[in-house]
Structures are given as structure tokens and as C-alpha cells.
C-alpha positions as CSV (number, residue, x, y, z in Angstrom):
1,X,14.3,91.5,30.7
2,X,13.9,91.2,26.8
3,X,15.1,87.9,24.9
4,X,15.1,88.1,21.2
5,X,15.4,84.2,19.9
6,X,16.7,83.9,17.0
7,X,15.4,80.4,14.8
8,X,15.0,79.2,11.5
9,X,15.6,75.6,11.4
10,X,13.7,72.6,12.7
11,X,16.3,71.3,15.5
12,X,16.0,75.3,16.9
13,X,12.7,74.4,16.6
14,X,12.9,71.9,19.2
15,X,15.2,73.8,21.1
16,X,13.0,76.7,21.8
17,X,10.2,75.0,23.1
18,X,11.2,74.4,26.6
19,X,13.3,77.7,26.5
20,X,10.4,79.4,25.8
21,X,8.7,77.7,29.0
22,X,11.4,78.4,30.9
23,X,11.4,82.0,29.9
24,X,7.8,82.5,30.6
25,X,8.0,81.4,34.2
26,X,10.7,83.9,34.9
27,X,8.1,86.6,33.0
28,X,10.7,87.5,30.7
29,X,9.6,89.9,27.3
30,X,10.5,86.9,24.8
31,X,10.4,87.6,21.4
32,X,10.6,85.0,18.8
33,X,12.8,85.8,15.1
34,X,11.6,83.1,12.3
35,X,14.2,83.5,9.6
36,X,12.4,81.1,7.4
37,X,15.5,79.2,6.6
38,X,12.9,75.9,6.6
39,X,10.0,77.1,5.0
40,X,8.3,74.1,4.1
41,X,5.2,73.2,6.3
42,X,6.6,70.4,7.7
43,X,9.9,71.5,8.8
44,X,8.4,74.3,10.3
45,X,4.8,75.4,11.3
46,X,3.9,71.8,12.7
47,X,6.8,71.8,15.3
48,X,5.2,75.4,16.9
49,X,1.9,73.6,16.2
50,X,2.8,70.5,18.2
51,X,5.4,71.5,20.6
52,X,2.8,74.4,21.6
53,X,5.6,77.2,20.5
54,X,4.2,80.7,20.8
55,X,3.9,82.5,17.0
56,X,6.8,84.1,16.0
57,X,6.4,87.7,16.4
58,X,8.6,88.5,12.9
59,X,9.1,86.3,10.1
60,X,11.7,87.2,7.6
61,X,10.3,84.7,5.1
62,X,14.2,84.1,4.3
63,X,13.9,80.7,2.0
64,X,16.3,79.0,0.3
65,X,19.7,79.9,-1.3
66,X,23.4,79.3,-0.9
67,X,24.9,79.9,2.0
68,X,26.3,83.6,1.4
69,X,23.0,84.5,0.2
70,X,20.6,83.2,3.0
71,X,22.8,84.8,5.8
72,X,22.9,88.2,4.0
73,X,19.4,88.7,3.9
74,X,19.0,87.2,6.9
75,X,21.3,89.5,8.3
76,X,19.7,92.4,6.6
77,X,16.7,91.6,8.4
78,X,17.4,90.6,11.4
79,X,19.5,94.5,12.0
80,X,16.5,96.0,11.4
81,X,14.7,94.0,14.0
82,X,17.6,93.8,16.5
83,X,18.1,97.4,16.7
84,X,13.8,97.9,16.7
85,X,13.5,95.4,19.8
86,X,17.1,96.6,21.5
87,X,16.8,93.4,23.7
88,X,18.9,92.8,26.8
89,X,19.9,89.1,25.1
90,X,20.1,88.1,22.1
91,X,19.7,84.1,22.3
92,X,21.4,81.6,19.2
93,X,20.4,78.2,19.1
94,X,22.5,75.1,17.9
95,X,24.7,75.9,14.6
96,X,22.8,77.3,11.4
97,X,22.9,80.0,9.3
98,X,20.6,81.7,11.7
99,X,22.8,81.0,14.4
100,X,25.8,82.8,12.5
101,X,23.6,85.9,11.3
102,X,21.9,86.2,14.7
103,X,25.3,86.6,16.2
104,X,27.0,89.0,14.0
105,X,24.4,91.2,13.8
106,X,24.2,91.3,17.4
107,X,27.8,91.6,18.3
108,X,27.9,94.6,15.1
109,X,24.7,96.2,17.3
110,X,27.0,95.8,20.9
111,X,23.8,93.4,22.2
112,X,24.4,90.9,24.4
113,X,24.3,87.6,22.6
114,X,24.2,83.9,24.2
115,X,24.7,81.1,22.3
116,X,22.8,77.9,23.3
117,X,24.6,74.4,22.4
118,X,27.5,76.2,22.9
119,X,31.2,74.5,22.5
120,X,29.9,71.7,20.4
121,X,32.6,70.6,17.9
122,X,33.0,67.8,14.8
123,X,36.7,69.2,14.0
124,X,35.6,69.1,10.2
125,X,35.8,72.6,9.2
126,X,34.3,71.5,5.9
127,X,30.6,71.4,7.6
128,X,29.2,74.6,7.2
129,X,28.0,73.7,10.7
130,X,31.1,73.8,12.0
131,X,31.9,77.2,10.8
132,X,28.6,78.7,12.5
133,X,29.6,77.1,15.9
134,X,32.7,78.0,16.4
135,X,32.5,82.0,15.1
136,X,29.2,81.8,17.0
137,X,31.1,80.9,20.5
138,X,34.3,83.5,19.4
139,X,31.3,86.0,19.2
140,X,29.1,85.4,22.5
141,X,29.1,87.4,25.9
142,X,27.6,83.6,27.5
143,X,28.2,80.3,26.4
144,X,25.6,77.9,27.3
145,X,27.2,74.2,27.5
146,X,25.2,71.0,26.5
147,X,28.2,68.4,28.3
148,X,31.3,68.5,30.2
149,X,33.3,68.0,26.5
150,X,31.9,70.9,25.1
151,X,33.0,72.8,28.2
152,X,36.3,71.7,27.9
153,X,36.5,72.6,24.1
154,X,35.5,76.2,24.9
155,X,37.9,75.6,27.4
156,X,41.1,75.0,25.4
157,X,39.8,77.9,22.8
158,X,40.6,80.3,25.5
159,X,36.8,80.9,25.6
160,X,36.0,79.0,29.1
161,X,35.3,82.1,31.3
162,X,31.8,82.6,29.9
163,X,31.2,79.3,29.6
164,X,28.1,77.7,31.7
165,X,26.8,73.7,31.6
166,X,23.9,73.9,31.8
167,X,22.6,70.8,30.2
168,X,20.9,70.2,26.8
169,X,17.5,71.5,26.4
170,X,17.0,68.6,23.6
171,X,16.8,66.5,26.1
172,X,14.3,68.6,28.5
173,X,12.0,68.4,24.9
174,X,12.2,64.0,23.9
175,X,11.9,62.9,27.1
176,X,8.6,64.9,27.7
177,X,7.3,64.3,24.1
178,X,8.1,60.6,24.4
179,X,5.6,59.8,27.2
180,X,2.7,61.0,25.1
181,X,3.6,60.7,21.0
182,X,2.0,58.2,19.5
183,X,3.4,55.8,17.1
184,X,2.4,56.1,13.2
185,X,4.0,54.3,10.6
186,X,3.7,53.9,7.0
187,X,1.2,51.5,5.5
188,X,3.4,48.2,5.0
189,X,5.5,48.8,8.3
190,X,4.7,46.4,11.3
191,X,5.3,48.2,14.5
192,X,5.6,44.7,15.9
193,X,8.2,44.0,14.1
194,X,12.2,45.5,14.0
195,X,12.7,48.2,11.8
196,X,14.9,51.2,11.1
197,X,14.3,54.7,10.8
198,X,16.0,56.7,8.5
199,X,17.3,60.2,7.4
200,X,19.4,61.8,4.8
201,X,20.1,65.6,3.6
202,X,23.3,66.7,4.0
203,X,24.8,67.6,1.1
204,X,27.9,65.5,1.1
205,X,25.9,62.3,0.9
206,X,22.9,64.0,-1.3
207,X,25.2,66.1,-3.7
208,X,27.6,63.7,-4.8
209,X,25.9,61.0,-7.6
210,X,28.0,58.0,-6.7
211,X,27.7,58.2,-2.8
212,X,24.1,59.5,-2.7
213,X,23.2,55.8,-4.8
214,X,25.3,53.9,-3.0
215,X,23.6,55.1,0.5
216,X,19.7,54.5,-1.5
217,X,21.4,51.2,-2.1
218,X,22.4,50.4,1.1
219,X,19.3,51.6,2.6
220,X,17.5,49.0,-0.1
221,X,19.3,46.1,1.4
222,X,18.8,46.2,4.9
223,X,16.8,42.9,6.3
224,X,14.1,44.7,7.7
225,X,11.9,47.8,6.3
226,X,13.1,51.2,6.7
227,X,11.2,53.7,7.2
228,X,12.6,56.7,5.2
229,X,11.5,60.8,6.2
230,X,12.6,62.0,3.1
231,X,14.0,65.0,3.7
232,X,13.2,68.0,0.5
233,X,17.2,68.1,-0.5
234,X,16.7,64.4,-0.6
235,X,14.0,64.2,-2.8
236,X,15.4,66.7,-5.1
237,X,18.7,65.3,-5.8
238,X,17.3,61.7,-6.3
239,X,14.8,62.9,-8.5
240,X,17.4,64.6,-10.7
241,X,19.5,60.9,-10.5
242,X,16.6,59.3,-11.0
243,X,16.8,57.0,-7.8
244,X,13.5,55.4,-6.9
245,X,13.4,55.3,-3.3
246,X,10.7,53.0,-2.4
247,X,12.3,49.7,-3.9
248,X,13.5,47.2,-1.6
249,X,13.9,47.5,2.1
250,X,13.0,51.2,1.9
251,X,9.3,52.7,2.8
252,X,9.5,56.6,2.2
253,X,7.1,58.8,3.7
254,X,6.9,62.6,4.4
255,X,9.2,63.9,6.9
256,X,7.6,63.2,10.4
257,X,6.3,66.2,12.8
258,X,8.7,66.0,16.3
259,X,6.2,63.9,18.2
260,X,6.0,61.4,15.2
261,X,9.3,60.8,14.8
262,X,10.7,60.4,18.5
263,X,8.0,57.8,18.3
264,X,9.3,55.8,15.3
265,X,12.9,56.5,16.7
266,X,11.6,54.8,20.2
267,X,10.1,51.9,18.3
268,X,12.9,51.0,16.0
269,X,15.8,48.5,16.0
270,X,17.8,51.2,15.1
271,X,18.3,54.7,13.3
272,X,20.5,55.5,10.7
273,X,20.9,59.1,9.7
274,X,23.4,62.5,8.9
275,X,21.6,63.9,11.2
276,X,23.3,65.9,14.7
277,X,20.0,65.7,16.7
278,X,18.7,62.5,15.5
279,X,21.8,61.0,17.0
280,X,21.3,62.4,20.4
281,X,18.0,61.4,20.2
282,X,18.2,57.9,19.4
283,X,20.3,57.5,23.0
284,X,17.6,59.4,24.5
285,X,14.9,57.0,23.2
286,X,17.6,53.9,23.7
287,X,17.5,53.0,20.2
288,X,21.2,52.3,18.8
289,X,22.4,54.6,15.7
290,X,24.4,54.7,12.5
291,X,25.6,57.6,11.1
292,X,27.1,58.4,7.9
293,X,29.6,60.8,8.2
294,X,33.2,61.0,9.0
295,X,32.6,62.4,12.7
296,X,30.2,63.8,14.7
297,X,29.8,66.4,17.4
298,X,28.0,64.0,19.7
299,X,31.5,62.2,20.7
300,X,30.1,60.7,24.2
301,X,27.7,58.5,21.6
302,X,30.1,56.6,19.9
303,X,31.9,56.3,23.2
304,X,29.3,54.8,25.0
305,X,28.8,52.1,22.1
306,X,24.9,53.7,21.4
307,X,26.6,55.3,17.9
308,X,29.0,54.4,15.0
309,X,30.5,56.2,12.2
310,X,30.1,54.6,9.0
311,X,31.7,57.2,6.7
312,X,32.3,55.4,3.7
313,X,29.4,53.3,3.3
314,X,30.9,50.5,2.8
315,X,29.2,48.0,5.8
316,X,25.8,48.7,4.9
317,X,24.7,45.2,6.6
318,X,25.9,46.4,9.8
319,X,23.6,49.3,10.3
320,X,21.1,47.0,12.3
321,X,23.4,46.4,15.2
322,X,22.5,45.5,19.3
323,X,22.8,48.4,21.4
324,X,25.6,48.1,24.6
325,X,23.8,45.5,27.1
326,X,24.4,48.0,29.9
327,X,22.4,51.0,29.2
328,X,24.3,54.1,29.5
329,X,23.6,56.9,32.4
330,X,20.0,58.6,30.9
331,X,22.0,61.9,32.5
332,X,24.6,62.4,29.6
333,X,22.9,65.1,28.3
334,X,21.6,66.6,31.8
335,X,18.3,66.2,33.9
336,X,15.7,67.5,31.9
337,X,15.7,70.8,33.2
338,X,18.3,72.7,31.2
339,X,15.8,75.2,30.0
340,X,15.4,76.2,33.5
341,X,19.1,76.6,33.7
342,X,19.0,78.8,30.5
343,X,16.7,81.2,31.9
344,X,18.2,81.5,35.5
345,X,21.7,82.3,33.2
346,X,20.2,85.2,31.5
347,X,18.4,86.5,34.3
348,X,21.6,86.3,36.8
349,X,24.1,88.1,33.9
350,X,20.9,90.4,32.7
């Protein structure tokens, strides 16, 4: 059986390392697609340095540029390599551009293409996100379920007959990375003390002037030190604003590899972030999170009291909050072996 995964972003990133385990021990042909959608250093390399990744076998070397753009060439490459390989699946991760080119490509090709986080919705079709997920899951032969809510979303779409739950391989990645990462903060930051970790770069809250300050500001005023992975978008659009960063509460530093920052995230008083995955991972790591946006795709979070939606920024002293005093069930998001579920999937519909 030949899997071509198709990646390009730091979350796939993580995603990918335990599905690449798992496809191993089933001695699968695996080949990895970079599309180079992050291609600085840090968003990419270290995480298949650190998470022990095979290479990719084919880079695209995609880069930045608006949406249309980026998924044209990637999709322009990626045909070329799809129809070289002629795989038995072609496997999307999570909800990029990637994702999206991956899967029409494919399903122009007639390969066999299974989307992993599957049935995942925010119900903001403004996200760009959102519009990868959902043609993504219209496109796919196997729809591979984090939770129970994103099988019944596929569910009501009509789409619940190739729908599996098998788990979310996130999960199957922090809770192994946690036990051995080691904690390393900035100079000025006391682990023994509460602090938050922070991260910003979508473009609604880095694009817009008025809401990209008043988030800096709010980050500035927090009572304890916030530690700040400034994400590239970030630095960019404060730079052309001419926010400085580090005043105040705020302590930026480079954006952290994946074992650094699940263990700032387990170490903090809190997270507060844009972020999908950071989210998840804060419940993981039983650290409580704020996020700014209007909704997010993670809704068993803010239903279990580990997450809250501060859309309009406008309680900024609330973003250091106490977590639920009974701990929600560690299994929301599966067992830790949803990788192993992925590749048993593929191998039973090969």
C-alpha cells in the first residue's frame, strides 16, 4: 500500500508524526509531499528534526503568496507528483491550503483521498480554514473523525457514510512529547512563577490596525509576564504599525519548536492565542485558554469551561482565569492511539 501525505504547515507537521509511526508498523510505502507553505526554519525543518519525521521525499518549495496563488502552484505541483507516485491513498491533514490542493488534485487524478481531522467546523465561512475543511470532506472517499461532534457534522452534511472516529492524532503527539520536553523560557521569565503563553497570526487580528494594537495592548497589561512566539505575519504587520512588542507585560521571543512550546503551554497559568491547535493543546496540557476569535472549531473546549471566546477584546484582564476545578475526561480527544486507527483505516479500505 502507497500513502502520499500531503503537508505544508506546522500543525500537519505535528500531525504526521505519529501517522508516520503508525504507517511504518503496518510497512506501508509512505511518501511524504512538503509544499513549503511554512518555509521559515522554525515553522518547519525543526518539527521533522524534533518529532523524528522522516525527510520529505519532494519539496515543492511553494512559499508565500495569497491564497489563489499558493494553491495554484501547489496544485501544479503536486499533479505532477500525484500522478508520478499513483498512490493507493492520498492522505490530507487538518485544513490548509495544502489540504485543499492535495484534495482536488487527487479527486481530478480519481485517487483515493482521506482527509484526516475530518468534520471539524467553526460555521464562519469567512476563515479560509473553513473553506479547505469543508470542500476537503465534500471531496474525500474516507473521512477520518477527531470527536463524536465532528462525526455528527459530517453527519448532517449527508457525508456520514465514510465517516470513521478514530481519535485525534494531536493528541497521540502532546501527550508523548510532554513527558520528556523540557521547559525553556525567555530570560526575565520565572518558571516559578504564573505566566501566560501567547500567540497571534491570523489575519483578522494582525491585518486590521485598530484590533492588531488593541490585542499588543491587552497582551501589555496582563499582571504577569507573557511570553509572546511571535509568529512572522505578526512581526511584520507590527513592524509596519510600529508596535513595540516587548513593553509591558509582554516578553517576545522566537516562535518555539513543538517540544518547547507544549512545555511553556504546561507550565503556564494560562494560554491565550488565534490558534486551532494551541487550543486543544492547552486542555491536553490542563492549562486553561483564551482565544480571540468569534468561534472556534474546538466546541467541546469552551463546553467543558477549559476555553473562552473573547472576540472583541474588550476583557483583556480576564484572560488569566482558573481552569474548571473538576478536570475534564483526558479522553475528549481519544486514547492516544489514533494514529494506529489511521493506519488500520487505510489498510482495511486499501
Amino acid at each position: 500500500m502507497r500513502v502520499v501525505s500531503v503537508v505544508g504547515a506546522r500543525p500537519q507537521f505535528v500531525k504526521l508524526a505519529p501517522v508516520a509511526e503508525a504507517l511504518e508498523q503496518v510497512a506501508a510505502d509512505h511518501v511524504i509531499v512538503h509544499t513549503g507553505q511554512h518555509y521559515d526554519e522554525r515553522m518547519s525543518q525543526s518539527f521533522f528534526d524534533e518529532l523524528t519525521i522522516p525527510s520529505p521525499d519532494v519539496n515543492l518549495e511553494i512559499g508565500s503568496a495569497d491564497h489563489g496563488a499558493q494553491t495554484g502552484r501547489m496544485m501544479e505541483g503536486l499533479e505532477e507528483v500525484l500522478q508520478r507516485q499513483q498512490p493507493d491513498w492520498v492522505l490530507t491533514y487538518g485544513d490548509t491550503n495544502s489540504t485543499l490542493a492535495a484534495a482536488v488534485v487527487a479527486v481530478k487524478l480519481h485517487q483515493p483521498l482521506a482527509h484526516l481531522e475530518a468534520g471539524l467546523r467553526s460555521f464562519n465561512r469567512a476563515m479560509p480554514e473553513e473553506h479547505n475543511r469543508v470542500l476537503t470532506d465534500h471531496a474525500s472517499d474516507l473521512l477520518l473523525a477527531p470527536t463524536a461532534t465532528a462525526m455528527a457534522n459530517l453527519d448532517r452534511e449527508g457525508i456520514g457514510g465514510r465517516s470513521e472516529l478514530v481519535g485525534d492524532v494531536m493528541a497521540d503527539v502532546c501527550l508523548r512529547v510532554a513527558k520528556a520536553a523540557t521547559l525553556q523560557l525567555p530570560d526575565g521569565v520565572d518558571p516559578r512563577e504564573p505566566y501566560l503563553v501567547a500567540t497571534i497570526h491570523r489575519a483578522e487580528n494582525t491585518d486590521v490596525p485598530d484590533r492588531l494594537e488593541a490585542i499588543v495592548r491587552g497582551l501589555q497589561a496582563q499582571p504577569v509576564p507573557v511570553v509572546l512566539a511571535v509568529h512572522p505575519r505578526l512581526a511584520e504587520k507590527a513592524q509596519t504599525q510600529g508596535l513595540e512588542l516587548a513593553r509591558g507585560a509582554v516578553v517576545p521571543t522566537v516562535p518555539f519548536s513543538y517540544p518547547e512550546m507544549v512545555a511553556a503551554v504546561a507550565g503556564a497559568a494560562g494560554v491565550v492565542t488565534d490558534s486551532g491547535g494551541l487550543q486543544k493543546e492547552a486542555y491536553l496540557l490542563g492549562t486553561p485558554c483564551t482565544t480571540l476569535r468569534t468561534e472556534t472549531e474546538w466546541v467541546e473546549l469552551l463546553d467543558t469551561g477549559w476555553n473562552k471566546l473573547d472576540s472583541d477584546i474588550a476583557e483583556p484582564g480576564t484572560w488569566l482565569f482558573q481552569p474548571p476545578e473538576v478536570m475534564s475526561p483526558r479522553d475528549l480527544y481519544g486514547d492516544g492511539a489514533a494514529a494506529v486507527r489511521v493506519a488500520e483505516q487505510l489498510v482495511n479500505r486499501n
